[in-house]
C-alpha positions in Angstrom: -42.4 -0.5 42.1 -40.9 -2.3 39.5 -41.2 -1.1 35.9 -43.4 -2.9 33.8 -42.3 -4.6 30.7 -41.9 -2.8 27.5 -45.1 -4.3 25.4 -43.6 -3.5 22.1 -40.0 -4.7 23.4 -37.4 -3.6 20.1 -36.4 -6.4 17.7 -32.8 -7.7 18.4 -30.1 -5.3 16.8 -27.9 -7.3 14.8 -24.2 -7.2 16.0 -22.7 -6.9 12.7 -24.9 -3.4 11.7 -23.7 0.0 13.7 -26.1 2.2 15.1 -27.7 4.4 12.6 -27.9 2.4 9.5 -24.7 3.3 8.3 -23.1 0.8 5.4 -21.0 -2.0 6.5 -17.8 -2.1 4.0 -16.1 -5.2 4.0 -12.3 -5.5 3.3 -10.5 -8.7 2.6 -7.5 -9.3 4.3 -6.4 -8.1 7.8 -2.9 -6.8 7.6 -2.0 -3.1 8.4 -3.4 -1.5 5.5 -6.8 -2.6 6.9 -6.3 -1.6 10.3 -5.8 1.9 9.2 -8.5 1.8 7.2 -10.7 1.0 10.3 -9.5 4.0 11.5 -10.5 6.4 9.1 -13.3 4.3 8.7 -14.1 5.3 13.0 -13.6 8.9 11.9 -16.2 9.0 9.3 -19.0 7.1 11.2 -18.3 3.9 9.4 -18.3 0.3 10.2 -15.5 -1.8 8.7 -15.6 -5.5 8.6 -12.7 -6.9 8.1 -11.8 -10.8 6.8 -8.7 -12.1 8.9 -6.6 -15.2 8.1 -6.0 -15.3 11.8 -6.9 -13.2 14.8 -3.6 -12.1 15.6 -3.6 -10.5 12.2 -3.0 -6.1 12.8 -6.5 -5.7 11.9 -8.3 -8.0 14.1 -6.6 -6.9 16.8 -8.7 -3.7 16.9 -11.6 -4.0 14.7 -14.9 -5.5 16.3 -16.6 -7.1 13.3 -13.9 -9.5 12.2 -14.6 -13.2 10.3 -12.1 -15.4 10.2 -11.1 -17.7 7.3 -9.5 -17.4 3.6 -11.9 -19.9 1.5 -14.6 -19.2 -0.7 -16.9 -20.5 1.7 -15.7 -18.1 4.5 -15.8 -15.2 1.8 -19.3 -15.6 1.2 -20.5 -15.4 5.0 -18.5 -12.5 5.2 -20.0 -10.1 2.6 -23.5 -11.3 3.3 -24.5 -7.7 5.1 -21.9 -5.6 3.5 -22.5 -2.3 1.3 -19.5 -3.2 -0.7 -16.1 -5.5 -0.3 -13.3 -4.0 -1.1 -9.4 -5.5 -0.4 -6.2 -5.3 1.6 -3.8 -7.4 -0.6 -3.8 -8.6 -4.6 -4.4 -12.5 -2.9 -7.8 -13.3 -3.9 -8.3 -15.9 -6.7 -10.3 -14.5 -9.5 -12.3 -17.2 -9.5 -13.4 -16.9 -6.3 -13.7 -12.8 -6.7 -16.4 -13.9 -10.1 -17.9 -16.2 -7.9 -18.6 -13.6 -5.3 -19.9 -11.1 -8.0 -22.0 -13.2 -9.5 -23.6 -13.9 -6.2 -24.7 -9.9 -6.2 -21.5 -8.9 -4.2 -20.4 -5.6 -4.7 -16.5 -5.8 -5.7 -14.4 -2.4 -5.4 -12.2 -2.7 -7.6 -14.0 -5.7 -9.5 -12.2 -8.7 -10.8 -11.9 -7.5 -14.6 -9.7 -3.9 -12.8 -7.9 -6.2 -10.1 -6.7 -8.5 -12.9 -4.3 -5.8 -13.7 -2.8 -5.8 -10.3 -3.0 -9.3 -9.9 -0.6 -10.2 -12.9 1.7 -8.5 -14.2 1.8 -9.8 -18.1 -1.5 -8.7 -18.1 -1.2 -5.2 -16.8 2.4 -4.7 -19.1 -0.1 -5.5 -21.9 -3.4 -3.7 -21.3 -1.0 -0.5 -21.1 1.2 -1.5 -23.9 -2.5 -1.0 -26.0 -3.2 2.4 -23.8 0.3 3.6 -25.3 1.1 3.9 -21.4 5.0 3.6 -21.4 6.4 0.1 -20.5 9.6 -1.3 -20.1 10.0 -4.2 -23.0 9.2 -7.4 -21.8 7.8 -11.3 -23.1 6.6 -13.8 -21.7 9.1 -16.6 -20.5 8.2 -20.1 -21.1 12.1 -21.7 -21.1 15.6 -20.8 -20.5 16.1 -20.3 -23.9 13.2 -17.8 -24.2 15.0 -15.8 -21.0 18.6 -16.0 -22.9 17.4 -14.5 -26.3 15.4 -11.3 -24.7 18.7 -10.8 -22.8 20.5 -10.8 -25.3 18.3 -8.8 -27.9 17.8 -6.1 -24.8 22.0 -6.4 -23.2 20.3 -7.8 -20.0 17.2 -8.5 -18.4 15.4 -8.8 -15.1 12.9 -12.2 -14.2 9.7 -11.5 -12.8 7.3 -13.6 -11.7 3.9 -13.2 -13.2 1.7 -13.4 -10.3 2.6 -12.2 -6.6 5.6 -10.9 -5.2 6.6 -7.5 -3.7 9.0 -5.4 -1.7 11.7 -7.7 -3.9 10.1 -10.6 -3.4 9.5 -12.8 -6.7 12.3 -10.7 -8.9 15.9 -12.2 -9.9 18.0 -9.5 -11.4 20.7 -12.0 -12.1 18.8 -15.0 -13.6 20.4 -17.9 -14.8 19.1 -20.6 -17.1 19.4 -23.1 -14.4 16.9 -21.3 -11.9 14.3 -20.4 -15.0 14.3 -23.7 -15.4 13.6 -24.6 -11.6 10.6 -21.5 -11.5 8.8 -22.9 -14.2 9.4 -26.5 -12.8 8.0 -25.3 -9.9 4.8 -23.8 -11.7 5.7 -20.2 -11.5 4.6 -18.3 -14.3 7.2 -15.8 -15.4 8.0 -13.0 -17.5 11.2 -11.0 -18.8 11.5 -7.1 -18.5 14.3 -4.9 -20.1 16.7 -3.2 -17.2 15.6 0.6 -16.9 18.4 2.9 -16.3 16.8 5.1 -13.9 16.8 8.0 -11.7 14.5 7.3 -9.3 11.4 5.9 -8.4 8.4 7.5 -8.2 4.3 7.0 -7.7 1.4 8.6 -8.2 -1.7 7.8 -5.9 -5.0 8.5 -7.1 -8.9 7.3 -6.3 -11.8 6.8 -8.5 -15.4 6.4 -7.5 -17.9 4.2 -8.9 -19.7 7.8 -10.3 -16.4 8.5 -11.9 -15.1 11.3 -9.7 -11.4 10.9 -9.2 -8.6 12.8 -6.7 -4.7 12.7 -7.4 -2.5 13.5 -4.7 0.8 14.9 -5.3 2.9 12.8 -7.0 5.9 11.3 -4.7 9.6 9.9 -4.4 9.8 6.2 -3.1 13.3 5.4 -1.9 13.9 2.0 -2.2 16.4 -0.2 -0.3 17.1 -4.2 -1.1 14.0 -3.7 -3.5 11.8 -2.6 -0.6 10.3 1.0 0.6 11.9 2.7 3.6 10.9 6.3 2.9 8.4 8.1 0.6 9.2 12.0 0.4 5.8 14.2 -1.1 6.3 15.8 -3.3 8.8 14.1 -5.5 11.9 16.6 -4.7 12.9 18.3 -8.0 10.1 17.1 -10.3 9.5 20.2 -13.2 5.5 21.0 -12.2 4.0 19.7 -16.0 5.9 16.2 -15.6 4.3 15.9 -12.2 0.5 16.9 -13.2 1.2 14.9 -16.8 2.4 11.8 -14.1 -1.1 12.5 -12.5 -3.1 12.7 -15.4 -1.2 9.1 -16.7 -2.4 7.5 -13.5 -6.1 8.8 -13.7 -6.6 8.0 -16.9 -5.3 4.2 -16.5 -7.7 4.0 -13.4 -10.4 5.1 -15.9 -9.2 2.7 -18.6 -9.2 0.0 -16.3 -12.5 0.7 -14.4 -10.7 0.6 -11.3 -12.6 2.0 -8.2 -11.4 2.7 -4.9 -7.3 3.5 -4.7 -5.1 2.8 -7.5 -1.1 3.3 -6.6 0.9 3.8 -10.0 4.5 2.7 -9.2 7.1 4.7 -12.0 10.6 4.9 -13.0 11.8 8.0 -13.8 14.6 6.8 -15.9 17.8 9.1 -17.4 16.4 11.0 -20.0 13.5 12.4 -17.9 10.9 10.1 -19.3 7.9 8.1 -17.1 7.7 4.3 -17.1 5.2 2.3 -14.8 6.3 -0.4 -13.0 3.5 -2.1 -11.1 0.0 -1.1 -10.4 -1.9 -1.6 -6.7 -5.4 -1.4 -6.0 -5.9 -0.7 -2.6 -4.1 2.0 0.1 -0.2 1.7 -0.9 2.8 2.2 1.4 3.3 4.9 -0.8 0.3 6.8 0.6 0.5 6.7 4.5 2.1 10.0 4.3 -1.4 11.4 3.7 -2.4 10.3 7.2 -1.0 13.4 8.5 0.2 15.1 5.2 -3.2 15.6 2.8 -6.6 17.0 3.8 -7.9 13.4 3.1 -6.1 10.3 3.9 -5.9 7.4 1.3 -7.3 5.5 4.0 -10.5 7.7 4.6 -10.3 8.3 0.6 -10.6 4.5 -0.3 -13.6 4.5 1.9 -15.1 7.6 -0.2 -14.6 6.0 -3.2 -15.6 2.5 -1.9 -19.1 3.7 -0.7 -19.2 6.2 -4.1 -19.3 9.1 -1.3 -18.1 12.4 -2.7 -14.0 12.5 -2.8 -12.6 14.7 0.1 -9.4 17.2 -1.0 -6.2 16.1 -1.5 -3.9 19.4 -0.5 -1.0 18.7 1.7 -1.3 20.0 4.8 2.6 21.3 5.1 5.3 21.8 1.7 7.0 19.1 3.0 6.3 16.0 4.7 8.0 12.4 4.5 7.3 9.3 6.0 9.8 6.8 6.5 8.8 2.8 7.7 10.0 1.3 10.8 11.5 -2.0 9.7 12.2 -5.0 12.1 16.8 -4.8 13.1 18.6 -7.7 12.3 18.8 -8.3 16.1 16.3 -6.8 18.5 17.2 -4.3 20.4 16.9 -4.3 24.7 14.8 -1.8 25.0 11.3 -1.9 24.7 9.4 -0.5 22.0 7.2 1.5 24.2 10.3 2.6 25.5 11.5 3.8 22.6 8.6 5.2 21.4 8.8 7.3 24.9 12.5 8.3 24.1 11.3 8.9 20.8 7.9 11.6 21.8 11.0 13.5 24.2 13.0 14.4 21.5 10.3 14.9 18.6 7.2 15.6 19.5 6.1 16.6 16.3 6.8 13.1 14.8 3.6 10.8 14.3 4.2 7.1 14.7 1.9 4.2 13.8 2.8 0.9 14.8 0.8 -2.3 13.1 0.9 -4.4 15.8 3.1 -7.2 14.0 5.9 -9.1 15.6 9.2 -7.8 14.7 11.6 -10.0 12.5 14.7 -8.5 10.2 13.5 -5.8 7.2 9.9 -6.5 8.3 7.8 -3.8 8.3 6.1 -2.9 11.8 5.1 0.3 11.6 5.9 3.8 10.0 6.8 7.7 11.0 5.4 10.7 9.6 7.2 13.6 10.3 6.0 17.4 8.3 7.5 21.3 7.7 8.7 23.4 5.4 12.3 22.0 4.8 12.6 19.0 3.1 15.6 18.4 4.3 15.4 18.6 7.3 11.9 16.9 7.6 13.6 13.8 6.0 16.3 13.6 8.8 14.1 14.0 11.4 11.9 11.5 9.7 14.9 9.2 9.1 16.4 9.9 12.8 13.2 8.4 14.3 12.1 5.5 12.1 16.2 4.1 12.9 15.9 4.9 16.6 12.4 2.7 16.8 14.4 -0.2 14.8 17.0 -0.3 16.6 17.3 1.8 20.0 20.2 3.9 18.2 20.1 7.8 17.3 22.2 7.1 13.4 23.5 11.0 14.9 24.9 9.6 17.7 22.3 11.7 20.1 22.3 10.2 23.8 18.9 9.4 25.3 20.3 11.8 27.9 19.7 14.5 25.9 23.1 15.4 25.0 25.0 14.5 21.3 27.9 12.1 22.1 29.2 13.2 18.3 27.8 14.6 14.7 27.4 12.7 11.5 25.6 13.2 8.9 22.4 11.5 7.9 21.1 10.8 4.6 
């Protein structure tokens, strides 16, 4: 016998809300920072939402709930639904971010806090005020305004105001000519005194909407052609009191500022020993996907914490050493597969983690990263460094053979 209908048949479920009534957070943008977010997001029960500019982007490819478009317009049907909207990248007009607040959307971080991350005059002043330490810098408005800093300060680097990273949008050898052409062009731009530095260094921190805040330890970026390729944590050699004063620096600009969810402080750690920041970043940082693997909570799972003012999870390292080095698109691309390589890879390091964003490979981009973890720095960096050059480019930099035998020694650094 057939079973009789269901006389109080449940209402449709819609697609958008998970099972359980758990919040919906919604992050705008749909690069690799949001895909792992969606999976810390997985790990904690959540739903993540995410706001692609196309569906090829690394987050659509994997997350269920994805809206397309970049507009205002597309911005609003996204959030409708969503506990809180927080970001992927620094893109978002303010405009359209007040627009969206206004409207009852819940921002984390919210426009007045993004502003600082958004453009850079604005930030170098703000903390200029805090008595945060700042390189000098002015505003440029001509070539003549360029030439007189430079000369007032023996030399000068041009910034653009708004946008730019990993080197994009800064001229270290600026003429008049090309200040010229920038603000021709509409570019907004500002002047910043050369910083002879050690190193550079960044403290990553979170802040929820209650006001709890986490710092992890604080790290050392290594930087090549202005970009990221490895982050060792801790920062090797850094006296303990500069590293918890580094920490207390970044938590108290993300209270000064407001800022809730992740707030990345970029530094120089220049000759004398002193701190300057550089830039500021609201949202996970390449500067944090060591703490996938690395720190009792991720940044990933962490921004969510904060995001949906959950309590913040620890921040201990799970190893004394642990450094993550990106896998950057080779200037040509290598034969082999990556999946092959990623096999070659698993054979001769198991203990390596590799996450790949799902982005089509082209020269110096990033496509994915390695996290490798122990008790010797040293030799956590090499491995580290040994296996983000073998995915790039199909070559062990020791001259290891697939095989499994070392056709000669060098040294890596």
């Amino acid at each position: 016998m057939d079973a009789l209908p269901d006389p109080h048949p449940p209402a449709p479920r819609d697609s958008s809300v998970p099972h359980g009534g758990l919040p919906v957070v919604g992050m705008i943008g749909a690069g690799q920072l949001a895909r792992m977010t969606h999976q810390a997001a997985i790990a904690l029960g959540q739903s993540l939402r995410v706001l692609a500019a196309s569906p090829t982007d690394p987050a659509a490819q994997v997350c269920r709930d994805v809206h397309i478009g970049t507009d205002l317009a597309a911005m609003r049907a996204f959030a409708a639904g969503t506990a809180a909207v927080t970001f992927d990248h620094e893109g978002v007009p303010q405009a359209d971010l007040r627009t969206l607040a206004a409207a009852g959307v819940t921002l984390h971080p919210g426009p007045d806090a993004l502003l600082h991350a958004q453009d850079k005059l604005v930030m170098r002043r703000r903390l200029a005020e805090l008595g945060i330490a700042v390189p000098a810098f002015a505003e440029i408005t001509s070539p003549d305004d360029f030439a007189a800093f430079s000369a007032e300060h023996g030399g000068a680097v041009l910034k653009a105001v708004r946008g730019g990273y990993d080197g994009r949008g800064v001229w270290l050898d600026a003429t008049p000519e090309l200040v010229a052409e920038l603000l021709a062009a509409g570019t907004p731009l500002m002047a910043e005194q050369r910083v002879a530095m050690r190193r550079e260094l960044a403290a990553l921190v979170a802040r929820s909407p209650y006001g709890q805040a986490a710092a992890w330890p604080v790290v050392e970026t290594v930087q090549e052609d202005g970009q990221c390729v490895q982050v060792l944590a801790p920062a090797p050699g850094l006296d303990e009191e500069v590293a918890v004063a580094t920490q207390a620096t970044a938590l108290r600009i993300a209270t000064e500022l407001g800022v809730t969810g992740l707030l990345a402080v970029e530094l120089f750690e220049t000759d004398t020993g002193a701190m300057v920041v550089n830039e500021l970043a609201m949202r996970p940082h390449n500067s944090g996907h060591w703490t996938i693997e690395g720190a009792r909570t991720s940044q990933f799972e962490q921004h969510l914490r904060a995001v949906l003012d959950y309590p913040l999870g620890s921040t201990a390292m799970t190893a004394p050493a642990v450094v993550m080095a990106n896998v950057l698109g080779a200037r040509t691309e290598p034969e082999m597969s990556l999946d092959e390589r990623c096999h070659h890879l698993f054979a001769r390091f198991p203990d390596v983690k590799v996450h790949l964003y799902g982005k089509a490979p082209r020269p110096a981009r990033k496509i994915g990263h390695v996290t490798a973890l122990g008790d010797d720095p040293v030799a956590v960096r090499e491995r580290a460094v040994l296996a983000a050059t073998w995915l790039s480019t199909a070559e062990w930099a020791d001259g290891w053979s697939i095989h499994g035998a070392r056709k000669e020694t060098a040294h890596v650094v």
